[in-house]
GUNU-317071 format. One line per 8 residues: number of its first residue (from 1); their letters; for each residue x, y, z of C-alpha. Coordinates in steps of 0.25 Angstrom, whole numbers, always signed. Layout:
% GUNU-317071
NUM = A = X/Y/Z ~ ...
% end
This chain:
% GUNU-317071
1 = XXXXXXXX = +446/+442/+580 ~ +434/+440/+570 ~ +431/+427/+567 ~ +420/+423/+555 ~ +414/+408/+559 ~ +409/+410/+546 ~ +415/+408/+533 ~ +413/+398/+520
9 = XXXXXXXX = +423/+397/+510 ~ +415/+403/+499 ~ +427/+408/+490 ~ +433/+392/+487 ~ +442/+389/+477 ~ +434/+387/+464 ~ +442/+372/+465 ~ +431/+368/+476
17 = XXXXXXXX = +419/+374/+467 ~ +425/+364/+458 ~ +427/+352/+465 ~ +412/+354/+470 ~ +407/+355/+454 ~ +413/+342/+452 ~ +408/+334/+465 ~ +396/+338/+460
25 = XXXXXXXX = +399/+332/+446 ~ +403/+320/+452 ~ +392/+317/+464 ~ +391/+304/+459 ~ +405/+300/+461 ~ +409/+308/+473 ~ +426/+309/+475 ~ +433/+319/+483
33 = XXXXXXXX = +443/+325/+474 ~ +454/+337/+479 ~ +452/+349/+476 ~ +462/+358/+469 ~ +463/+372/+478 ~ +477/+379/+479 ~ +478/+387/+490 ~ +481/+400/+482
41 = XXXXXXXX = +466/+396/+477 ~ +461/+397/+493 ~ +469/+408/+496 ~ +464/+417/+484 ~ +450/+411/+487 ~ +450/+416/+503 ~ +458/+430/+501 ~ +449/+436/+490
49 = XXXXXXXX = +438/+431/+499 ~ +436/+426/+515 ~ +450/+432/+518 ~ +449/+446/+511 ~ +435/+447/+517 ~ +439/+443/+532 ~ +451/+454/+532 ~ +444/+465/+528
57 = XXXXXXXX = +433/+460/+538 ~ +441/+457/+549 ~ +438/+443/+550 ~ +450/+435/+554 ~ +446/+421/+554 ~ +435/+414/+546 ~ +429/+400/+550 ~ +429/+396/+536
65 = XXXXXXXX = +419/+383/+529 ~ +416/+379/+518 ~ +407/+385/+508 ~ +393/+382/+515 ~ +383/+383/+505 ~ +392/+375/+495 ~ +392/+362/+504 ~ +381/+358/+499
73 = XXXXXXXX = +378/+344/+507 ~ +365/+343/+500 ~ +375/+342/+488 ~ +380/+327/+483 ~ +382/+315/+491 ~ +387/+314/+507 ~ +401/+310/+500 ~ +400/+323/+492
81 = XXXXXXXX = +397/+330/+503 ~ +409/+326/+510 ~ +418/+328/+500 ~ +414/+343/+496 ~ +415/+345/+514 ~ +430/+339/+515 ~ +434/+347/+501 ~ +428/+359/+509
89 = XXXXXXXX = +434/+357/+522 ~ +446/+355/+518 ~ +447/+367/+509 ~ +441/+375/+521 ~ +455/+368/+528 ~ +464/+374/+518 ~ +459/+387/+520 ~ +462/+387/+535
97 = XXXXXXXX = +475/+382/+532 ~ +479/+391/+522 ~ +473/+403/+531 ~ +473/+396/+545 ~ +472/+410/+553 ~ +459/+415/+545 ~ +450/+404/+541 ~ +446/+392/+552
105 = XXXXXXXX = +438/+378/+545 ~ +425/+376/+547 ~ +419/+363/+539 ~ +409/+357/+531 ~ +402/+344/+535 ~ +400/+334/+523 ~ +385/+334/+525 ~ +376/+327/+518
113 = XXXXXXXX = +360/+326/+516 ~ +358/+314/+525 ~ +371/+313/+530 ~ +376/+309/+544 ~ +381/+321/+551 ~ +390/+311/+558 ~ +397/+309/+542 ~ +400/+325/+543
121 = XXXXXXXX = +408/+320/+557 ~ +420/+317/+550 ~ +423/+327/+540 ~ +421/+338/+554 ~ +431/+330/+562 ~ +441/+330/+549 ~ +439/+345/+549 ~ +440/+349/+562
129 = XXXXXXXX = +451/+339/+568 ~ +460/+339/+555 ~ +457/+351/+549 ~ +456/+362/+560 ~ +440/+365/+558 ~ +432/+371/+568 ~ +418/+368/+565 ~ +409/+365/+553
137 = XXXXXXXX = +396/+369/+547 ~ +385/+359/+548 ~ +373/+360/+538 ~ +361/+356/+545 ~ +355/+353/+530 ~ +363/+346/+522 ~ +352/+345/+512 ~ +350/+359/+506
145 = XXXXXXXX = +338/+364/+513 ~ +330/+351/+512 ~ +333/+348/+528 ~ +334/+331/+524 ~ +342/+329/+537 ~ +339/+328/+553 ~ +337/+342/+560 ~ +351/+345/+567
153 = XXXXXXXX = +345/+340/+580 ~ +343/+328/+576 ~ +353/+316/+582 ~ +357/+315/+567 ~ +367/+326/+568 ~ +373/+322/+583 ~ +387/+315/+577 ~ +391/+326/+570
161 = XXXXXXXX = +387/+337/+582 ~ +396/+326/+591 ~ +407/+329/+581 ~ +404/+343/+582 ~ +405/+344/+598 ~ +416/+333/+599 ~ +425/+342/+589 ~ +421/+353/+596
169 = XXXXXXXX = +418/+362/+585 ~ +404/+369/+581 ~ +394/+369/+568 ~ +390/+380/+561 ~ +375/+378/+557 ~ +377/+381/+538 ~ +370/+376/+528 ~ +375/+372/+515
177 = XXXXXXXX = +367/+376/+502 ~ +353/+374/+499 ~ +349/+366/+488 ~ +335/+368/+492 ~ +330/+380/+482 ~ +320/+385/+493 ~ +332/+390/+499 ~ +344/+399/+497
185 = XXXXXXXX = +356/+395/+502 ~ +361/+404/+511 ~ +347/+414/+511 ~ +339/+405/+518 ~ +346/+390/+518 ~ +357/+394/+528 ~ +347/+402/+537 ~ +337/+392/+536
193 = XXXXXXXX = +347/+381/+541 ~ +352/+389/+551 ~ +340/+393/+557 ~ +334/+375/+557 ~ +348/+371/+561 ~ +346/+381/+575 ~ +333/+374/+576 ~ +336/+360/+575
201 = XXXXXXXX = +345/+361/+585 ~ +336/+369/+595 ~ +324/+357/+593 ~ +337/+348/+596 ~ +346/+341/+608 ~ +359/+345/+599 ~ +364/+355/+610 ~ +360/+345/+622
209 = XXXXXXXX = +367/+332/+615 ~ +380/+341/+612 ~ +381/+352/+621 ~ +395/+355/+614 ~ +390/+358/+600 ~ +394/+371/+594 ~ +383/+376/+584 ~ +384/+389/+573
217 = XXXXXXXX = +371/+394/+568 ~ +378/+401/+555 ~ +370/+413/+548 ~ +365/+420/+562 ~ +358/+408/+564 ~ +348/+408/+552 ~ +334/+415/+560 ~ +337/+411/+573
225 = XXXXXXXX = +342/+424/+581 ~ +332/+431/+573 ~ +319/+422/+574 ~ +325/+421/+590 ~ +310/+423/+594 ~ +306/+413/+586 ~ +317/+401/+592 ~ +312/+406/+606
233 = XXXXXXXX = +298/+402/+604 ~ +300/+388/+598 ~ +309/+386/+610 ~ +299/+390/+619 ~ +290/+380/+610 ~ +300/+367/+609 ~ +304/+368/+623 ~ +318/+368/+616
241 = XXXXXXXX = +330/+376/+624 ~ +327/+390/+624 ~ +332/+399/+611 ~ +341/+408/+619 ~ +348/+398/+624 ~ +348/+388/+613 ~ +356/+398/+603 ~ +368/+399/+613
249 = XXXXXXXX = +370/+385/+609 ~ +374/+390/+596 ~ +384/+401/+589 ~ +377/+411/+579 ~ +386/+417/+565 ~ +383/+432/+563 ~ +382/+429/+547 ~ +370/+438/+546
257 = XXXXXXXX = +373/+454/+540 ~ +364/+461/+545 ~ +365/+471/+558 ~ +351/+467/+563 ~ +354/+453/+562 ~ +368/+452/+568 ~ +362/+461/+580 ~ +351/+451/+582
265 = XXXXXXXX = +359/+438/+581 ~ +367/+443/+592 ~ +358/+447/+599 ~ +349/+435/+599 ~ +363/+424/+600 ~ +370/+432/+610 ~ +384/+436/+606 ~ +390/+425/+611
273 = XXXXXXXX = +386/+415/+602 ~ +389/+424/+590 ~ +401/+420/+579 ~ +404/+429/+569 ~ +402/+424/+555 ~ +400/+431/+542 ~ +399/+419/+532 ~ +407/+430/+522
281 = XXXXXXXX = +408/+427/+507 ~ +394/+417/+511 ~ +382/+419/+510 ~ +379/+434/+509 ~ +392/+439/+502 ~ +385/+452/+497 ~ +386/+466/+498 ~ +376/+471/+510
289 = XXXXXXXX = +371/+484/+501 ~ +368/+492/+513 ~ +381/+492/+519 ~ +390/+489/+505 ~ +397/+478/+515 ~ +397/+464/+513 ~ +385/+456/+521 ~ +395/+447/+527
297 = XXXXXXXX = +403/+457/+532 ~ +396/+455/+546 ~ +405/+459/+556 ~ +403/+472/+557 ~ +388/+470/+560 ~ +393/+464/+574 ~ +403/+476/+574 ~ +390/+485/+574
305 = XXXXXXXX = +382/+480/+584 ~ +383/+491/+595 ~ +380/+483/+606 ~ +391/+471/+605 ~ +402/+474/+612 ~ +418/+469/+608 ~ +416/+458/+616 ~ +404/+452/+610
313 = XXXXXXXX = +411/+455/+595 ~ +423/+446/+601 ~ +412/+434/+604 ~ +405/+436/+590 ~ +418/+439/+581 ~ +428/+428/+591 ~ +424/+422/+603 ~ +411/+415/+601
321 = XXXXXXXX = +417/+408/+586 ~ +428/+403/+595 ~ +419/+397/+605 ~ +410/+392/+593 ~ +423/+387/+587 ~ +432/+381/+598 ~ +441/+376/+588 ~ +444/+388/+583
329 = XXXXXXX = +459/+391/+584 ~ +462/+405/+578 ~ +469/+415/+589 ~ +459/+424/+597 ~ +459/+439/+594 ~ +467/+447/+604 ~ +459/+457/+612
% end
């Protein structure tokens, strides 16, 4: 079985475009209004799309979120925040239940620039014990690449990682969209917060205070396998825990394209704490010219790696999302 643990709903019913043009209109008087989606209108959105894209590919079940870089939580007011997440979440609900053997929830959290994490606690409670999630995406800068809040080691961000390990379901590290113009959004913002979010929680007690909590670095995990020298050094330095050991706490996406780069991320994480991902129709839906395939289409660089055996594809394509996932209920593969 192939399971992606990463996919966004990039193809949504233009309805939700306009429910978002007209929150924005309206900032000053925010009000949560429904939004008019058919479910012909989901269905044609998803089989000209994600679906038609994981048959050909062999992917048989998607951990589906919202569309990351439209969040937006350095948009508007916390109550705007909150009311553009539950209108997400809940169309990310409809999907699984009008497809519930191919897409699995994963939600937003209604940050906000200043906002409690412990005001996020709720809306993942709703959509893991009512709605059947199985994680959430946690932005560790809600601001748009201006860095306004505590680091994530910071005490600040304890209730919602209680909430997290009481629930028992794990974060994937994802920014949202910059609006800070040094940065593109998903050429150097994502990698960028990738990269400081791994950071702060190495020069951090998080692992210590909740030895439970289940952590995605998203992307490869911006430049850490790859500056791996680097990390080792500035543990030896800090006298934090040592590199090689501090990554295990976490699992590691293979949303990077290249066959150098997949070889080395495994290599460096080790193949048990690698979940396959391809973020497909996000953020690098092009054409690679070199191979006349798509960039996302990643699976086929583990595929080519010659000195992976099947049972280490079945950790990265299966077994090791499932662990990273417990809630995760879809029937295993038969071997």
């Amino acid at each position: 079985m192939l399971i992606d643990a990463h996919g966004h709903y990039t193809t949504v019913p233009a309805a939700l475009r306009v429910f978002r043009a007209l929150q924005i209109s309206q900032m000053g008087k925010p009000v949560k209004k429904p939004v008019a989606i058919g479910d012909d209108e989901i269905r044609t959105s998803l089989e000209k799309g994600q679906l038609k894209l994981m048959d050909e590919r062999g992917i048989d079940v998607m951990l589906f979120s919202p569309m990351a870089s439209a969040m937006g939580h350095h948009f508007g007011s916390a109550l705007i925040s909150r009311h553009w997440t539950e209108v997400n979440n809940d169309l990310i609900h409809r999907v699984c239940t009008l497809y519930p053997t191919r897409f699995v929830g994963v939600c937003a959290l209604p940050q906000s620039p200043g906002g409690s994490p412990k005001e996020c606690a709720d809306e993942l409670e709703r959509c893991v014990t009512e709605l059947g999630f199985v994680g959430c995406n946690l932005n560790p800068d809600p601001s748009g690449g201006y860095w306004t809040d505590p680091p994530l080691g910071d005490e600040w961000w304890y209730p919602l990682y209680e909430t997290l390990q009481a629930l028992d379901v794990p974060a994937m590290i994802h920014a949202s969209a910059t609006c800070n113009p040094a940065f593109h959004t998903v050429g150097s913002h994502y990698l960028n917060v990738d990269s400081t979010a791994f950071l702060q929680l190495l020069d951090s007690r998080v692992f210590q205070d909740f030895p439970r909590l289940r952590v995605i670095l998203a992307h490869g995990g911006g430049n850490v396998p790859y500056q791996a020298a680097r990390y080792r050094a500035l543990c030896l330095i800090h006298n934090w825990e040592p590199f090689d050991e501090f990554i295990t706490r976490f699992y590691w996406d293979t949303t990077v394209y290249t066959p150098e780069a997949m070889e080395l991320l495994i290599k460096v994480v080790g193949v048990d704490r690698i979940i396959y991902g391809s973020e497909m129709l996000g953020g690098v839906n092009a054409t690679d010219p070199s191979t006349g395939r798509s960039f996302d289409e990643n699976k086929r660089l583990v595929d080519a790696i010659p000195w992976l055996t099947e049972a280490d594809r079945r950790k990265i394509f299966e077994e090791n999302v499932r662990k990273a996932y417990p809630r995760l209920g879809v029937p295993a593969a038969r071997t």
